[in-house]
N, C-alpha and C positions, 0 to 999 in steps of 0.2 A: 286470778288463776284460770287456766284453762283443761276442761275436761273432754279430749276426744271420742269420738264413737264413727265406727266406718259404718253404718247405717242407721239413717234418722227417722226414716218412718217406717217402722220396726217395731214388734215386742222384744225384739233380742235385748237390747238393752234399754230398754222403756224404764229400768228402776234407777237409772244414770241419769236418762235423758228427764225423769220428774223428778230428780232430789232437785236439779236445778231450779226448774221450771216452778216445779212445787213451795219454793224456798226452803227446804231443807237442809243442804247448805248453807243459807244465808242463816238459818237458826243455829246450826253449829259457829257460827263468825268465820264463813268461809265466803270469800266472795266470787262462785267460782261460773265461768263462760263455757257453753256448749259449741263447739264446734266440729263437724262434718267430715272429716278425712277418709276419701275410699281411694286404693283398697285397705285393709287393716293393717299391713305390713306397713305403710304411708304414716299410722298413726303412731304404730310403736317406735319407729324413725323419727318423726318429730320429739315424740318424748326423751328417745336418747340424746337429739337434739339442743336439747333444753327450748322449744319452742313451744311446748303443754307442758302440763304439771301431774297428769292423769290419763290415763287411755280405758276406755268402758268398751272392750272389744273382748273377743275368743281368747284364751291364754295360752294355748300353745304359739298362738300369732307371736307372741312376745320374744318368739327366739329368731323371730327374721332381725331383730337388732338387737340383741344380746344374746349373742354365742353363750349356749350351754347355762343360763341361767344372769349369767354375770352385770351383774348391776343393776339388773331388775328385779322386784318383790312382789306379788299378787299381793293385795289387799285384804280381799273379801271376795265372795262371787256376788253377783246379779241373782245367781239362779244355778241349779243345779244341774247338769248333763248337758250330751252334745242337743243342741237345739235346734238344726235344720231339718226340712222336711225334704224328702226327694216328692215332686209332683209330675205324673204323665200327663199327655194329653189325652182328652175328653177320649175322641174318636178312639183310639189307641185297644180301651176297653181294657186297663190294666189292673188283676184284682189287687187289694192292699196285699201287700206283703211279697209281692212275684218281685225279685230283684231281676230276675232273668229278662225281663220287660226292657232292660236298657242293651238288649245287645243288638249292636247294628244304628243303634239312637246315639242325638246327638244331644247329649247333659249341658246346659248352663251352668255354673258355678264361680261365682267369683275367686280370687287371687287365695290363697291358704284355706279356705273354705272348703275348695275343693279337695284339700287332704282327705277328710274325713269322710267323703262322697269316697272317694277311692279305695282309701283304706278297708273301708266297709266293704264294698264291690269284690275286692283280693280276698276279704276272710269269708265271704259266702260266695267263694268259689269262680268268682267271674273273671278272665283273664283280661283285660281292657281292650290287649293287642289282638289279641286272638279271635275276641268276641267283637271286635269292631265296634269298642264303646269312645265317643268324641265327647271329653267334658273339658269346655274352656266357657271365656267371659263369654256375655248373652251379646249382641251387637246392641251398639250405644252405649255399657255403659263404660262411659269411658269419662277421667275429670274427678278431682277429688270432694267433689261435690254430688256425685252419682249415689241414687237411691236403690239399690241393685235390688232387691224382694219385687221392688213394681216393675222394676224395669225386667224383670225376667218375667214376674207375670205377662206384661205386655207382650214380649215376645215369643211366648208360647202363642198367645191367643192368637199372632199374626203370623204365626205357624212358622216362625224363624228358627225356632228348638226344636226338640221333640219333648223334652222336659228339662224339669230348672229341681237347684239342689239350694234351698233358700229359705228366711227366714218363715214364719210362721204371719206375717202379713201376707209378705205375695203369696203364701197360699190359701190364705181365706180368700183374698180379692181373684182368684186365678179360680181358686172354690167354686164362688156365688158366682162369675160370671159364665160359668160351665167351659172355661175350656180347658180344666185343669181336674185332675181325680187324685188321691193323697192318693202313694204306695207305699211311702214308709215316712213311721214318726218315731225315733229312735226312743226318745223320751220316755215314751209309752209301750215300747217291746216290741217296735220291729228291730229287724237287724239281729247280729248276733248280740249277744250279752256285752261285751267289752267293749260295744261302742259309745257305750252310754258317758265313760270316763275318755275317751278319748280329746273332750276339751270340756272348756265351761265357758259362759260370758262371765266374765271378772273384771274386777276393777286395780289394776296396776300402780307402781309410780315408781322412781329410781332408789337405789340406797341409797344418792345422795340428798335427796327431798328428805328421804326417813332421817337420817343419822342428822341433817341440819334444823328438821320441825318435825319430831314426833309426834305431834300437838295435833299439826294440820294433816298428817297421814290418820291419826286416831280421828282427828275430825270426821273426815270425809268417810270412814269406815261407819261411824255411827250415823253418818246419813245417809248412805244406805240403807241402813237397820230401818231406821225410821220410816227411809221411804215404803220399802216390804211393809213393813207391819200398814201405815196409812193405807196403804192398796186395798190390804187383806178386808180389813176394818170398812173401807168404802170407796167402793168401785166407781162411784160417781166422779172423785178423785182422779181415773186415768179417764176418764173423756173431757175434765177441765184441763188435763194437759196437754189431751193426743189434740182439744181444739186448738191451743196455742201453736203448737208442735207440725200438725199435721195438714192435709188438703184435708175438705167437708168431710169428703169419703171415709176414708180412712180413719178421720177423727172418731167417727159414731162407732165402727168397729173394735176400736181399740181395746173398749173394755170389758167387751167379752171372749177377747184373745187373750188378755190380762187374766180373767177368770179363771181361763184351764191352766195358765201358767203359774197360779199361787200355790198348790202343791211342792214347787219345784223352788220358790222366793225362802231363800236358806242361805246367809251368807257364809257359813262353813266351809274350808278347804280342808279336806283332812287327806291323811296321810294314802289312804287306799283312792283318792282322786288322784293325788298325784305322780300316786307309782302309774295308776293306770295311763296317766296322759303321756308321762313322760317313755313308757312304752310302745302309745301309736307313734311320739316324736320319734323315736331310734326306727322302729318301722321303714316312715316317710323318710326319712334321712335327715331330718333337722335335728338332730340330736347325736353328739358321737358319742356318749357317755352316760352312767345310771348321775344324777345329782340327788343330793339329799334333800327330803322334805325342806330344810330348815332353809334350805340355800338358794328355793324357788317362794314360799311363802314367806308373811311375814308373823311369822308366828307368837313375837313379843303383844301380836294387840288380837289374839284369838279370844281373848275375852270377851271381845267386843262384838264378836259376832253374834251371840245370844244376849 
């Protein structure tokens, strides 16, 4: 089986990327392949596909290939709230929490990612057009093989950007190597309140996977569980995978980026998530319609998420 994820050297989905790695899948009797597909909307097309079995990505991404829900079921999450950082640069001198910082700037943001950059920006007030705010892809990355957290890092530092709207890797490494300052981490209470539901990283897969092996949709649900709780229990854990997984760099970082992120390692989707996501979707325009909890989750294996 195969499990995608649109970024690999990444915390966003770091509890994906080490069920594999970690064999926790293979402990469920799952035998299941990690593979790379950027941008996210790339991954959940495959899986409608039928070319993966799994997508470890954002979950509102899930409606660039299933209109309004249809035929796709979230899992589990990875982790709880939206999970990108907006990062300025260094020189810039932007204090945490000024969103006003990007008017006139030119934002990074990969492919549906960038909703949520947006979305946010419109509800604290910023007009995009008005305020001469530019957020698209960073230059390079481009190829469904692209690591976009570093590659936006990189491109800050060589002043290509003015800031990047990215995972929580490139912004330790954009951090530590000073040409990056955080101004907002939603997770943690910047932004307005509601953007915190505005997606999650989840683990998806089709009705028709579920309705033909329940077995293997529960599978993969408890190996998540698994993966979370081993993280919690021993952090040593995400640097024998981020070494498998990652360049040097990167690898030694991983698992104290892991560390701020166990608060938030909660496979639960409950119903006040997904009013709220499905909210920023009708926003954005992916969405024409309210859909019921039951008809975006899969809520026959909620058990299993504790």
């Amino acid at each position: 089986m195969k499990l995608a994820v649109p970024d690999l050297i990444s915390n966003s989905y770091f509890p994906a990327a080490a069920a594999v790695e970690l064999g926790f899948f293979a402990k469920e009797g799952l035998d299941v392949e990690l593979e790379l597909i950027f941008p996210v909307d790339k991954c959940y097309a495959a899986l409608r596909d039928g070319r993966i079995d799994f997508v470890g990505g954002s979950a509102h991404s899930a409606l660039a290939a299933f209109p309004a829900w249809a035929g796709v079921k979230l899992l589990c999450a990875q982790a709880q709230g939206m999970y990108w950082f907006l990062i300025m640069r260094s020189d810039l001198k932007v204090a945490r929490g000024d969103v006003a910082a990007v008017k006139g700037k030119r934002i990074g943001a990969a492919p549906w990612v960038e909703m949520g950059l947006r979305r946010l920006l419109i509800a604290s007030g910023i007009d995009l057009e008005r305020d001469g705010v530019t957020i698209a892809p960073v230059p390079g990355a481009i190829g469904e093989k692209a690591n976009f957290g570093l590659m936006a890092a990189q491109a800050l530092a060589a002043g290509q950007i003015d800031g990047f709207w990215a995972n929580g890797m490139g912004a330790e490494v954009s951090q530590r190597s000073g040409a990056g300052t955080l101004v907002l981490d939603v997770r943690r209470g910047d932004g307005p309140k509601a953007c915190f539901n505005y997606t999650l990283a989840s683990i998806a897969t089709t009705d028709a996977l579920i309705e033909r092996s329940p077995d293997t949709a529960a599978a993969a649900i408890r190996a998540i569980v698994a993966t979370q709780r081993a993280l919690a229990a021993d952090l040593s854990l995400a640097t024998k995978a981020g070494r498998a997984l990652f360049p040097a760099a990167e690898a030694e970082l991983i698992a104290g980026i892991v560390q701020r992120d166990l608060p938030y390692y909660d496979a639960s989707i409950g119903p006040d998530v997904v009013a709220g996501m499905n909210a920023f979707a009708r926003d954005v325009g992916i969405l024409d319609r309210d859909v019921p909890y039951e008809a975006v989750v899969a809520t026959r294996f909620r058990d299993l998420w504790r």
